[in-house]
Structures are given as structure tokens and as C-alpha cells.
C-alpha positions as CSV (number, residue, x, y, z in Angstrom):
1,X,-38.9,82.9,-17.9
2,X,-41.2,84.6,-15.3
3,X,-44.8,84.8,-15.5
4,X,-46.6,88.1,-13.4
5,X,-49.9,87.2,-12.1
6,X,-51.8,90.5,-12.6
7,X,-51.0,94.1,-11.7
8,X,-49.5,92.7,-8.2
9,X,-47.0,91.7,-10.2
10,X,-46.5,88.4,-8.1
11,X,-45.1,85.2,-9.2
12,X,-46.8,82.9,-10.9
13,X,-47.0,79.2,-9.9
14,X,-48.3,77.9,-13.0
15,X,-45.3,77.0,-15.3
16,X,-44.6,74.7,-12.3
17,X,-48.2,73.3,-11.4
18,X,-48.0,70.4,-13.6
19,X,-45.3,69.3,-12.4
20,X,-46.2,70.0,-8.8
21,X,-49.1,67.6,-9.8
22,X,-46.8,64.5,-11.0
23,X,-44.7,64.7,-8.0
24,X,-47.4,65.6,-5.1
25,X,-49.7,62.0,-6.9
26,X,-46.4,60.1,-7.5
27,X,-47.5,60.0,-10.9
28,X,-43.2,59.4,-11.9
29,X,-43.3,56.1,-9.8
30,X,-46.8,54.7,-11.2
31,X,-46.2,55.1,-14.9
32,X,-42.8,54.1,-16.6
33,X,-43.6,57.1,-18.7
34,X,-45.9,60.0,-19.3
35,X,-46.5,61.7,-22.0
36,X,-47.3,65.6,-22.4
37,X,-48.5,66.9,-25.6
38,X,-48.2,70.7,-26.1
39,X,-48.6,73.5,-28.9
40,X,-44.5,74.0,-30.4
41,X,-45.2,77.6,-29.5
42,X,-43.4,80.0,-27.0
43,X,-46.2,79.4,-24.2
44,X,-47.2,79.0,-20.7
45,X,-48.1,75.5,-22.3
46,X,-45.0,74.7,-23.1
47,X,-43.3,76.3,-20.6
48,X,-45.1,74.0,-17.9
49,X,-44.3,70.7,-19.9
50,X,-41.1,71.4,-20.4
51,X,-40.7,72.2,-16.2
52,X,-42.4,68.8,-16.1
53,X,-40.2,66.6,-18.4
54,X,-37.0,65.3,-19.1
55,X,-36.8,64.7,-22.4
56,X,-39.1,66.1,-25.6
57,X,-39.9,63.8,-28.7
58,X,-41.0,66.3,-31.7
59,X,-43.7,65.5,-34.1
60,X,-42.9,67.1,-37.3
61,X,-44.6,66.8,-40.1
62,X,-42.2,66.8,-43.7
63,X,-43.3,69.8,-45.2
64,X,-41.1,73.1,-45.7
65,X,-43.4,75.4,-43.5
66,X,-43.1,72.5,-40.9
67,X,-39.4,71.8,-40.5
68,X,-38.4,75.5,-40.0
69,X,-40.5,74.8,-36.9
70,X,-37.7,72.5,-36.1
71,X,-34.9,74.8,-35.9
72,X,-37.0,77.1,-34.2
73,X,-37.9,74.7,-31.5
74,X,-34.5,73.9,-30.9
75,X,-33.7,77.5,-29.9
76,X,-36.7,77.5,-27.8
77,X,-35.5,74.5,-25.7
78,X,-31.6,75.2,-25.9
79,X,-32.7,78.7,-24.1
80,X,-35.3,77.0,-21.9
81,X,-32.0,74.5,-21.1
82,X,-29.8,78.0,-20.5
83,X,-31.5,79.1,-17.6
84,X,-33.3,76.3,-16.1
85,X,-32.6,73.9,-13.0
86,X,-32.4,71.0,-15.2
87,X,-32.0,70.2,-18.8
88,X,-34.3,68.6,-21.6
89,X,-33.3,65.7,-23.5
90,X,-34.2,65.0,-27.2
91,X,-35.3,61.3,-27.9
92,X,-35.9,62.3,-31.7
93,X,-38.4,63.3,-34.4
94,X,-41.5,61.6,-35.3
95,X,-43.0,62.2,-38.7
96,X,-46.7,62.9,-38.7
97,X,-49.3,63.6,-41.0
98,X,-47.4,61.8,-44.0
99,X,-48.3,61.5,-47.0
100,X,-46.8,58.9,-49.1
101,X,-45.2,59.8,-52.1
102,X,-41.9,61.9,-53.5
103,X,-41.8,65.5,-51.7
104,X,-42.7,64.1,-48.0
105,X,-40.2,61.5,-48.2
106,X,-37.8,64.0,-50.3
107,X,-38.5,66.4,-46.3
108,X,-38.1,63.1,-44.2
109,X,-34.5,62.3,-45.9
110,X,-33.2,65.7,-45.7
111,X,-34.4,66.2,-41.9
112,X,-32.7,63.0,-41.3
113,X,-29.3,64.3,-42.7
114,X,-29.4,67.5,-41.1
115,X,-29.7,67.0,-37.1
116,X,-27.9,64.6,-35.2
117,X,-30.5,63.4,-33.0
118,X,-32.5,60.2,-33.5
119,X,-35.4,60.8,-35.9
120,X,-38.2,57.8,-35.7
121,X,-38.4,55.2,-38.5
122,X,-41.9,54.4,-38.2
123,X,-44.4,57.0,-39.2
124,X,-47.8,58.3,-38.0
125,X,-50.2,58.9,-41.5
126,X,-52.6,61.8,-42.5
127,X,-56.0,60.7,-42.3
128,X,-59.2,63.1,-42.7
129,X,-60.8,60.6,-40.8
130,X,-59.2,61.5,-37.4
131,X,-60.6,64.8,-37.1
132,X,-63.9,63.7,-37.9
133,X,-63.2,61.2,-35.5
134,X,-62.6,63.4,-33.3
135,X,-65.4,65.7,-33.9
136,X,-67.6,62.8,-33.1
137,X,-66.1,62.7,-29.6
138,X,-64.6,59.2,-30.3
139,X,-61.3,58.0,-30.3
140,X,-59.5,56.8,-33.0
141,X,-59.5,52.7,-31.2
142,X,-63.4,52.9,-31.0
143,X,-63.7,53.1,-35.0
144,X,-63.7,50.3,-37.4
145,X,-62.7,52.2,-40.1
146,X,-59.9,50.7,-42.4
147,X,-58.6,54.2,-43.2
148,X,-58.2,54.3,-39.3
149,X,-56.9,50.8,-39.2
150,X,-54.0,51.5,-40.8
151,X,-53.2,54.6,-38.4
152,X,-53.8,52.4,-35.4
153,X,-51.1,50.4,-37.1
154,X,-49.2,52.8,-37.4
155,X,-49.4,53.7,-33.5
156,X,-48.8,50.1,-32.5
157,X,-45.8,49.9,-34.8
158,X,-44.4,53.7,-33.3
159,X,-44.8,52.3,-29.5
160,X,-43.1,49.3,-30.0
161,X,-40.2,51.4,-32.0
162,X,-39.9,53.7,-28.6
163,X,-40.1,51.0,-26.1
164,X,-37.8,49.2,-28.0
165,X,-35.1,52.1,-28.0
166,X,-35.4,53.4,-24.5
């Protein structure tokens, strides 16, 4: 993919720029990983963190409208992965926004079955309280709430999970 900058029609640095950033600050050999989080749509967005990573972890949260998202993100990377200089990796699926009971576990078992990569074991919760968190300006750490204690668990437990694996 190309992006035009204006009616010059000249090439457009700015799927590269993050990148550009994490190599030109050496950010790759200060940090044993970095993280990028981007909208799961065809973007300049994604675009950029996708010419910035090597490998993707997908949040998905186990609802129908959700996981169709999955199979269409696949095709967006295995086309990114067609023409680009290298390749993106899948480390797996993490499940967010869950809600315990029947249908979201139902979603989680089934996404499981169906693709071959690794899908996370531990969990991130729906909570109200994190956008009203973050509507305050806070961060989900600063609160004392118990609501939120249980997502920071939840976070901990994830981390651990990933560092654990790779």
C-alpha cells in the first residue's frame, strides 16, 4: 500500500515514521518489548504499526459481531504479509471485555477450536468503570476501586501469561 501526499501525488513517509522513530532512538535495544495499540481497521494506523512490528497479539472480544473481525483481520495482515519487506507474526488472541457467563465462554471455546494460533488463557474483564476512569484522566492503577481491582488482576495475571510464553 501507497499513501499520496496531496495533489503532488508524492510519497508519503508516514506508514514508515513510527518506525523510523523506534530505530533512529534505539527504542528496539532499550525495551525487551514494545507495544503498539491500533484501531483493527484498514488504516494509515495500522498500516504504520504493522511497518513497525513483528508480530501482532489481537484483542477480541467473544461476541458474534466481534469475531468476524477476526477473519477479517487475518486477511488484512496475510495481504499486508504479501507485499511487504517482512512478515508479521501472530502471538495469539486475547479475550477482552468478558463477561462471565454461558454465551461469552460459548464465543471463547469456539474461537479456540477454529484457528490454529495460540489464543491467551487469561482474560481481560468488562468493567464500566474503565471508561469513566478514563474520562477522569486517570489510569486504571491510580484507582482503588475493587471493580478495578480485579481488572488490574487481570492485567498482572495476562503479563505474567505472555512473559511466560515468549
Amino acid at each position: 500500500m501507497l499513501y499520496l501526499d496531496g495533489p503532488t501525488g508524492g510519497l508519503d513517509d508516514r506508514p514508515y515514521r513510527l518506525l523510523n522513530y523506534i530505530n533512529e532512538n534505539g527504542l528496539r535495544e532499550s525495551y525487551d518489548y514494545i507495544f503498539i495499540d491500533c484501531p483493527p481497521t484498514q488504516s494509515i494506523y495500522t498500516l504504520t504499526a504493522f511497518n513497525a512490528s513483528d508480530y501482532y497479539i489481537m484483542p477480541v472480544k467473544p461476541d458474534f459481531l466481534s469475531t468476524l473481525g477476526v477473519d477479517l483481520f487475518q486477511r488484512t495482515v496475510q495481504q499486508y504479509n504479501k507485499n511487504a519487506p517482512k512478515k508479521i507474526e501472530p502471538l495469539g488472541i486475547v479475550f477482552t471485555l468478558v463477561q462471565h457467563y454461558k454465551h461469552p465462554e460459548r464465543k471463547m471455546k469456539e474461537i479456540r477450536e477454529k484457528y490454529r494460533f495460540n489464543t491467551f488463557e487469561n482474560t481481560l474483564k468488562y468493567s464500566i468503570k474503565v471508561p469513566e476512569t478514563a474520562e477522569q484522566g486517570k489510569m486504571i492503577y491510580d484507582m482503588t476501586d475493587t471493580e478495578l481491582s480485579d481488572l488490574r488482576e487481570g492485567i498482572v495475571k495476562l503479563a505474567e501469561e505472555f512473559l511466560n510464553k515468549f
